[in-house]
C-alpha positions in Angstrom: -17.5 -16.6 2.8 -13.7 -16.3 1.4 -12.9 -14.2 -1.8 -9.9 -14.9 -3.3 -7.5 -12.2 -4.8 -7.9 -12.2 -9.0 -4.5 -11.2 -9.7 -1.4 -10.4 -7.2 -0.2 -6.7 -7.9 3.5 -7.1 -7.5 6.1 -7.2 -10.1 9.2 -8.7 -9.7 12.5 -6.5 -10.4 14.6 -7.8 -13.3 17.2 -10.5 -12.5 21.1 -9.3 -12.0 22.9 -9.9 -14.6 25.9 -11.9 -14.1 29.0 -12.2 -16.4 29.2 -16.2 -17.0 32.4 -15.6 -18.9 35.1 -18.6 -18.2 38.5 -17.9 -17.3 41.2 -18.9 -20.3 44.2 -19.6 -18.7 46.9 -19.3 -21.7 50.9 -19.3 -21.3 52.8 -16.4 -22.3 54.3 -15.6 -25.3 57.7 -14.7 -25.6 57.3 -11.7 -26.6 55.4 -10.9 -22.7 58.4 -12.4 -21.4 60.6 -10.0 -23.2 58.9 -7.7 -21.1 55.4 -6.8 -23.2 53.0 -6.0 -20.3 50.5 -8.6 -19.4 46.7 -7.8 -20.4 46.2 -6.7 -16.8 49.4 -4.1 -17.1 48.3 -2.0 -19.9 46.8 0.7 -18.0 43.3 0.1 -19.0 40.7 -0.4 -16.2 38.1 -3.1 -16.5 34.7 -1.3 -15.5 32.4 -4.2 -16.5 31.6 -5.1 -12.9 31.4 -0.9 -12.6 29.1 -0.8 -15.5 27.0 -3.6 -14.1 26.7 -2.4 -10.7 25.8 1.6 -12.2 23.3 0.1 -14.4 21.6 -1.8 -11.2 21.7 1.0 -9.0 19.7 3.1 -12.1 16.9 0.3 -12.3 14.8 1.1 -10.1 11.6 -1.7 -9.2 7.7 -0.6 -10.7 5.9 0.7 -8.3 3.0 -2.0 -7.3 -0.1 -1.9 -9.6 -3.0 -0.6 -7.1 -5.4 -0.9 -10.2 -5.2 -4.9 -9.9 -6.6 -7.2 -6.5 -3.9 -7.3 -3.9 -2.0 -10.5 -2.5 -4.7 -11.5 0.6 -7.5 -13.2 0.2 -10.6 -11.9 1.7 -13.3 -13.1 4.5 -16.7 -11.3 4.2 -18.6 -11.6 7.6 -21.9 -9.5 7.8 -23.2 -8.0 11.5 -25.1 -5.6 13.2 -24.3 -2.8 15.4 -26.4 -0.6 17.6 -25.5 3.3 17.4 -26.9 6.4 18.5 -30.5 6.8 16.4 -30.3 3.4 15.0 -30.5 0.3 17.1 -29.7 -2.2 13.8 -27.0 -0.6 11.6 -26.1 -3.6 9.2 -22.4 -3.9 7.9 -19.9 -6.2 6.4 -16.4 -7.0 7.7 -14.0 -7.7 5.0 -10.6 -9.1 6.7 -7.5 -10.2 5.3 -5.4 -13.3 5.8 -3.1 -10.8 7.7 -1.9 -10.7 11.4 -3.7 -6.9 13.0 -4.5 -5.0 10.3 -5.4 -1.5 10.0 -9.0 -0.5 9.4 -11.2 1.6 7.2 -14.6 2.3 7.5 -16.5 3.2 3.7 -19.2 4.9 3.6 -21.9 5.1 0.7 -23.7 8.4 -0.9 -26.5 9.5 0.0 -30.0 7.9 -1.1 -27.2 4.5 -2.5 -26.2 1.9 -0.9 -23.5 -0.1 0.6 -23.4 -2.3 -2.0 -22.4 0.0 -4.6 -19.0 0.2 -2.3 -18.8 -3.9 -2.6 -16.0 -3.6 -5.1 -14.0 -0.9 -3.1 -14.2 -3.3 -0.1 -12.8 -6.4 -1.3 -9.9 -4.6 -3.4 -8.9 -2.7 -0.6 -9.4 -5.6 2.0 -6.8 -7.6 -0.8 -3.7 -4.6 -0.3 -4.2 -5.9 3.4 -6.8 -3.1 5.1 -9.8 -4.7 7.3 -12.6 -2.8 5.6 -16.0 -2.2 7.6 -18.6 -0.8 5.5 -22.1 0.2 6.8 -25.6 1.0 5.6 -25.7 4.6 6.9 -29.2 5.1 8.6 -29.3 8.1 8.3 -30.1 9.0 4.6 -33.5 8.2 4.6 -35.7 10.5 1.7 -38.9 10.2 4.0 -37.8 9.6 7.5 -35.1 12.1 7.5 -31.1 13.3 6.2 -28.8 13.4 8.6 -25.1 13.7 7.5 -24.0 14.7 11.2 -25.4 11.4 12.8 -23.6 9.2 10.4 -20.5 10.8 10.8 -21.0 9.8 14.3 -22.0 6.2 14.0 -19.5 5.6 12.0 -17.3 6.6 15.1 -19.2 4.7 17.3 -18.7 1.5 14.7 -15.0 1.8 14.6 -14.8 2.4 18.6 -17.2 -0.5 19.1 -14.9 -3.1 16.6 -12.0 -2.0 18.8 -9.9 -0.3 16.3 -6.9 1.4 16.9 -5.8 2.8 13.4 -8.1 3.6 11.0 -8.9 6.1 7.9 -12.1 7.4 7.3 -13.4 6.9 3.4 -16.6 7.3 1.2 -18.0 8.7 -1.5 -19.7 11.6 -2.4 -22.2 12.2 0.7 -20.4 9.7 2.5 -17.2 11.6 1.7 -19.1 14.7 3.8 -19.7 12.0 7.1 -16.3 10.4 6.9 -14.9 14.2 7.4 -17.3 14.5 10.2 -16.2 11.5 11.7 -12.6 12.1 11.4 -13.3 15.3 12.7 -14.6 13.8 15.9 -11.3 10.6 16.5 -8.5 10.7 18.2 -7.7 7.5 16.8 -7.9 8.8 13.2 -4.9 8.5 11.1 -6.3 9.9 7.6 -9.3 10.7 5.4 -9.8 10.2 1.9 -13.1 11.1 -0.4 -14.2 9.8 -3.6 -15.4 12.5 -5.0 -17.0 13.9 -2.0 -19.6 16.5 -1.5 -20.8 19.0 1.3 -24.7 19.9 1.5 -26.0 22.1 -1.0 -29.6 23.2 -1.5 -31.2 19.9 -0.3 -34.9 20.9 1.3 -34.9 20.2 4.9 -30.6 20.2 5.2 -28.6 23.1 6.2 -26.3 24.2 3.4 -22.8 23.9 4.0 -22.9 21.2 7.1 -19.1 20.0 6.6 -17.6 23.6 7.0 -18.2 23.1 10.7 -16.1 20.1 10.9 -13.2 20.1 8.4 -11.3 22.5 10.0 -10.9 20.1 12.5 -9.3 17.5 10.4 -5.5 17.0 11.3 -4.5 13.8 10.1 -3.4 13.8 6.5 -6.5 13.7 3.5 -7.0 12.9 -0.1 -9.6 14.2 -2.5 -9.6 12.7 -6.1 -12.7 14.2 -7.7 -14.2 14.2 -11.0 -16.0 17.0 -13.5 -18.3 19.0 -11.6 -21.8 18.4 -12.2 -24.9 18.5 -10.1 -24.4 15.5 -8.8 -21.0 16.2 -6.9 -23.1 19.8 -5.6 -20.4 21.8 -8.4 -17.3 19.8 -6.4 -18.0 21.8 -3.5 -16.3 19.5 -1.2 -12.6 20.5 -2.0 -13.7 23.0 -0.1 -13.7 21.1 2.9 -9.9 19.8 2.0 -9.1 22.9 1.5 -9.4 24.2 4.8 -7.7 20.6 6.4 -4.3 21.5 7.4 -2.3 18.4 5.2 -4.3 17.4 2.3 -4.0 16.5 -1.4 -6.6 16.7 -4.0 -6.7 15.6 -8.2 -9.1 15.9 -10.5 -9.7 12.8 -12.8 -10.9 14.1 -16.3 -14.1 13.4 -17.9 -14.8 11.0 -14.7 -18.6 11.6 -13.3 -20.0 10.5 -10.0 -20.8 7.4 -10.8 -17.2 6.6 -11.8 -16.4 6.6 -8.1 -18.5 3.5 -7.1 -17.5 0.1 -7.2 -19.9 -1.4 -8.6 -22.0 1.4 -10.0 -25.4 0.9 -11.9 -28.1 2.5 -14.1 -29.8 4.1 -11.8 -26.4 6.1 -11.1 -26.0 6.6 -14.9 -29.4 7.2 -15.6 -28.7 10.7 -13.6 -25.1 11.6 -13.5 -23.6 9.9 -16.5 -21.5 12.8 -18.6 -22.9 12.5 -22.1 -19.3 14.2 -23.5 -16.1 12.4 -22.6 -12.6 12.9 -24.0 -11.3 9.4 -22.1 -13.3 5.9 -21.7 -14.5 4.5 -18.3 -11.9 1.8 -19.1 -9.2 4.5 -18.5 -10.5 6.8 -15.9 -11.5 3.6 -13.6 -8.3 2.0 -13.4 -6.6 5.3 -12.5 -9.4 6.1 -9.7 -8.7 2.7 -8.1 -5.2 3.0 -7.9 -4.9 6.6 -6.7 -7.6 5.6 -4.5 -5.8 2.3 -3.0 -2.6 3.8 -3.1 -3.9 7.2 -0.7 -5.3 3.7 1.7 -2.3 2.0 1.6 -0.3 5.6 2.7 -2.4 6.4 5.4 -2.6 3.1 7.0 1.5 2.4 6.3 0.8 -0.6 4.2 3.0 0.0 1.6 5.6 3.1 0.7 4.4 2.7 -2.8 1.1 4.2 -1.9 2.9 7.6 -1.1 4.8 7.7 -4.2 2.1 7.6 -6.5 0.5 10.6 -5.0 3.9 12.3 -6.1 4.6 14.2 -9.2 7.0 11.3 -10.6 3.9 9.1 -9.9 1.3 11.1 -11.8 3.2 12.5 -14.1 2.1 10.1 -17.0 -1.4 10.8 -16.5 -1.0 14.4 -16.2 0.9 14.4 -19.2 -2.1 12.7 -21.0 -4.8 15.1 -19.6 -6.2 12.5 -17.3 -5.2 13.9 -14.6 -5.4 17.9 -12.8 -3.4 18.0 -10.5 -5.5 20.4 -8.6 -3.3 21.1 -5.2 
């Protein structure tokens, strides 16, 4: 199945302006040959081409618009992987039409799905990552939580596809294995949660599990979270970034947990929908996408625009509005 990009991201810098002004030849009067100095004597410089070349250097090109689908199109293809404690783990492989891409593996929250991560695939896959994105095994109500063992098969996934560069990503519970697994690889080059959370008075879980592995993080992180609530355990994981050696983390205002899927549903907003709300999903979405896509595209070295939204220059429009705490 091939999913085509909605809308290419890039903008084009404006034209050069060039001076189309013809030459008029004219003789000389005789008064210039009486010795009045030609136009070109009279002292005064011509800084047209100056002006031209100052105001060119100012302009500087948009950065790219992470919020929109990227310039690949994109190849679902679905498969099944054996890994420790789980002999069938289902996933999807979304490539781009791009020579040896790098690769992220998503994971899902816990007691969700991968299919609320569907949108985050394919709009990553389009900015030119190969996206793998599992159904964790191991978030079963009744048969068992284990954040630690899908930490790990989401290692084993990205060893058994072969990858060489990847970031680890996911939201909210799958924020907490993604740190595990990052934790664990070598071949991670990043880690970036969507609002992710650690354990936190969940019957039958130890409290606290991603302490024990964040520390161990040393490839560069981002956090974007929204308003704590009971459904992101109080935003207990900036905890975790916080004790990763090279990380940055924002807060999106009046974004809720659900906010962070892609695409979410009631059953999401039936339980951690905020009732008050000084901005509109249609505000806070676009911003989490971009932010989101642009921490991909830094990790992975896709783009230098993905860096330079993270910077102050970059959020400073949003923070100016109150959408966006810049939290450290």
């Amino acid at each position: 199945m091939t999913l085509s990009a909605c809308e290419v991201g890039i903008t084009n810098s404006p034209e050069k302006i060039q001076d189309d002004t013809s030459e008029i030849e004219s003789e000389a009067t005789p008064e210039a040959e009486e010795g009045e100095p030609a136009e070109d004597e009279t002292g005064v410089e011509d800084t047209s081409e100056d002006d031209a070349e100052e105001i060119e250097e100012e302009t500087e090109d948009p950065l790219a618009d992470f919020s929109q689908s990227g310039p690949f199109s994109v190849t679902v293809n679905e498969r099944t992987a054996s890994v420790t404690d789980c002999s069938s783990m289902s996933y999807r492989v979304y490539t781009p039409n791009t020579g040896d891409p790098p690769v992220v593996v998503l994971g899902h929250g816990f007691a969700r799905g991968s299919d609320v991560m569907v949108g985050w695939a394919e709009h990553l896959t389009s900015w030119g990552a190969e996206v793998l994105l599992p159904t964790l095994c191991h978030y079963n109500v009744f048969f068992g939580v284990d954040h630690e063992m899908n930490g790990q098969n989401m290692r084993e996934l990205v060893a058994l596809h072969g990858a060489t560069n990847v970031v680890y990503a996911g939201h909210s519970a799958g924020g907490l294995a993604a740190i595990i697994a990052a934790s664990q690889d070598p071949l991670a080059s990043g880690v970036l949660g969507l609002d992710a959370t650690d354990t936190d008075g969940v019957p039958g879980v130890p409290d606290l599990i991603g302490t024990g592995y964040a520390g161990s993080v040393t490839v560069p992180a981002f956090s974007i979270m929204g308003e704590p609530s009971s459904c992101n355990a109080e935003n207990n994981g900036l905890s975790l970034f916080r004790m990763m050696s090279d990380y940055t983390a924002v807060k999106v205002a009046s974004a809720d947990h659900c906010d962070f899927e892609s695409p979410t549903d009631m059953v999401c907003a039936m339980s951690c929908e905020n009732s008050a709300v000084t901005f509109e999903d249609s505000q806070i979405r676009p911003v989490i996408t971009t932010l989101g896509t642009a921490a991909i595209v830094s990790l992975t070295g896709l783009s230098p625009d993905g860096s330079l939204w993270w910077t102050e220059e970059g959020l400073d429009t949003w923070i100016q509005s109150g959408l966006i705490q810049e939290l450290e």
